[in-house]
N, C-alpha and C positions, 0 to 999 in steps of 0.2 A: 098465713102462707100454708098452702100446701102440705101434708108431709104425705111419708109415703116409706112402707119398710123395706129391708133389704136383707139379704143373705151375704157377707160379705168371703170372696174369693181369694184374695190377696190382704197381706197388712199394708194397712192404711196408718200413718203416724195420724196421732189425735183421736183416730175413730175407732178402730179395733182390730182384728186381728181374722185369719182364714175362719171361718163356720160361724162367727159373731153373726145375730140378728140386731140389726142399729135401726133407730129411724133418722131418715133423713129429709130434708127438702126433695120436695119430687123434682122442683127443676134440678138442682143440684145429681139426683139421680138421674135422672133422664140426661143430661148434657157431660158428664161427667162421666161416671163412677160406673155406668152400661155401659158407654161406648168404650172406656178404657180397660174393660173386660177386670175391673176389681170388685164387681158386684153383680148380682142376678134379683131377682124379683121373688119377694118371699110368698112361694106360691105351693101348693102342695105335692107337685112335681120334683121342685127343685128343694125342698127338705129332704128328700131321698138321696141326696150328694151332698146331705152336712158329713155321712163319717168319713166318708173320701176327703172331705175337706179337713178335717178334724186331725185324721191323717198326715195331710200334708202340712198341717202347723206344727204337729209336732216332730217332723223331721227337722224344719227348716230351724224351731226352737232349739234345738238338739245340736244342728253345725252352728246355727251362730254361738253357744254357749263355748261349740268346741273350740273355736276361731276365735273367740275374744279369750278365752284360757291363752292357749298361748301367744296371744299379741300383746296378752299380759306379763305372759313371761321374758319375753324378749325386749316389752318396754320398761321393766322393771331394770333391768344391767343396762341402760344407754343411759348416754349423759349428752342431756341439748345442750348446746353451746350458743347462745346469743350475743348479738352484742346492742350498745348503744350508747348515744354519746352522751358525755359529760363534764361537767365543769373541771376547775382547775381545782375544783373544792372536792370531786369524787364523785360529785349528789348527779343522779341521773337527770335528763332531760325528759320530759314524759315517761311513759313506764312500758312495760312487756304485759298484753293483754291475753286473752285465749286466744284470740284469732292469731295472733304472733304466733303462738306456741306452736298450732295446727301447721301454720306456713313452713316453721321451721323443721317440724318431724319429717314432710313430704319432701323439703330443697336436701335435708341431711340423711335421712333413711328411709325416702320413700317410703313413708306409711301415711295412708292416706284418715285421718281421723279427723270426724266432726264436731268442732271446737263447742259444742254445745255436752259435750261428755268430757270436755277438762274443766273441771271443778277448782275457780279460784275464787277465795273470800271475796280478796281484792286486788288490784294489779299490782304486779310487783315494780317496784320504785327501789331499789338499791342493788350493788353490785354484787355482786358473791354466789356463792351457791344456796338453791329451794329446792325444796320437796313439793312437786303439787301430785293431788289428787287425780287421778285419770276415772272416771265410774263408766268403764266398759258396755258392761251387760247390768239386767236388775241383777245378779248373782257374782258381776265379776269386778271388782273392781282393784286399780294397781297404784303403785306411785312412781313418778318421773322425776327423777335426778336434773335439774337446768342449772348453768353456770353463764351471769352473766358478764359477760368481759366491757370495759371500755372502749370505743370505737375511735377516741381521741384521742391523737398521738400529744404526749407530753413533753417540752423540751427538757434536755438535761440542763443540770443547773451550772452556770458559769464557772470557771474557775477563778480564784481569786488572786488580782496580779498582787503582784511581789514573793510569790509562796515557793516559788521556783529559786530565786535569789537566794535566800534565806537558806536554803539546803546545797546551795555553789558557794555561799560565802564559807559556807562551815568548814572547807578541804583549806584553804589557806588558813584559817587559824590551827587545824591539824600542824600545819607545817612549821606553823610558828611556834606552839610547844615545842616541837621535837629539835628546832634549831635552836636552842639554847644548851640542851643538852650534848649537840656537836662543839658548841663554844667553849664548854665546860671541859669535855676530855681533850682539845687541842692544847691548852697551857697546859696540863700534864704531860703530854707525850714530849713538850718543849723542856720541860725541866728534867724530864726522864735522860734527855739527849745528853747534857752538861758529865751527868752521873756517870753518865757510860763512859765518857771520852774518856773523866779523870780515871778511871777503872783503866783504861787501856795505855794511858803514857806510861812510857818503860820510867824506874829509877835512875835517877842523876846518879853518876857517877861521881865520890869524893874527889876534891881539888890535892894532885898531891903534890906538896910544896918540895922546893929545889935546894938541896943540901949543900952548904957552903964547901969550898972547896979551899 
């Protein structure tokens, strides 16, 4: 095949970057990379607009470092919030991937990022809170706070019959104590009665006998 070199105008993922000299397939350039104005014909004319080109890589180098700084900043203090279903056991059903991660930063903070720059070992498969890696820029890299909640509602647990009775029977035994103790002072206030009365009968007057006449 063909090839054929190029000057390249624009960064190209895979290929290279603004003032780059690459070879490439010539169909590939000819159908491609000319007509989408990301590349010119490395010819001795257009070497004369490598430092213009040169130029312009390093501006465009320059915002994106400044724009992933602080996208870094502001994704570093956010907390994703996921969720996903799971058993009655807690264990997740499937897992949370990058591409979840990506989905969820744009539905919850509109930040649009390509889940090929969230760096995870491997999927995460349990509930709670992670730390993943986000690698921004070659120079920028953050971490993202995720908490993953359960999407399953749980039922509460029954209550157990008779448990209520047990805590209504206990006020009649209250009562039952305390009525003996009613029984107890009522024959004293009875005997106290008797004491009183005799306390209060007036003295008999002596019999006085009748003198013969």
């Amino acid at each position: 095949m063909a090839k054929t070199q190029v000057i390249l105008t624009h960064n190209v993922v895979g290929l290279g970057a603004e003032s780059d000299h690459v070879k490439v397939a010539a169909g590939y350039a000819r159908n491609y990379l000319f007509p989408q104005g990301l590349a010119i014909p490395l010819t001795a004319a257009n070497k004369r607009r490598l430092e213009a080109l040169r130029q312009r890589r390093a501006e465009r180098e320059a915002h994106e470092f400044n724009t992933m700084s602080e996208l870094a900043k502001g994704l570093s203090k956010m907390l994703l919030v996921l969720t996903a279903k799971t058993g009655e056991d807690g264990k997740m059903f499937g897992s949370i991937t990058a591409g979840a991660i990506a989905d969820g930063l744009q539905h919850q903070f509109d930040v649009v990022l390509d889940k090929k720059k969230i760096h995870l070992d491997h999927p995460l498969r349990a509930l709670g809170e992670h730390e993943v890696e986000l690698r921004l820029h070659p120079e920028v890299t953050t971490t993202l706070k995720i908490r993953i909640d359960s999407a399953t509602p749980h039922t509460l647990p029954l209550e157990i019959p008779g448990s209520e009775p047990k805590a209504k029977e206990a006020a009649p035994g209250k009562a039952r104590e305390g009525a003996p103790a009613k029984g107890r002072e009522a024959p004293r206030a009875k005997e106290a009665a008797p004491a009183e009365a005799k306390k209060e009968r007036p003295p008999r007057k002596p019999k006085t006998e009748k003198k013969a006449e």
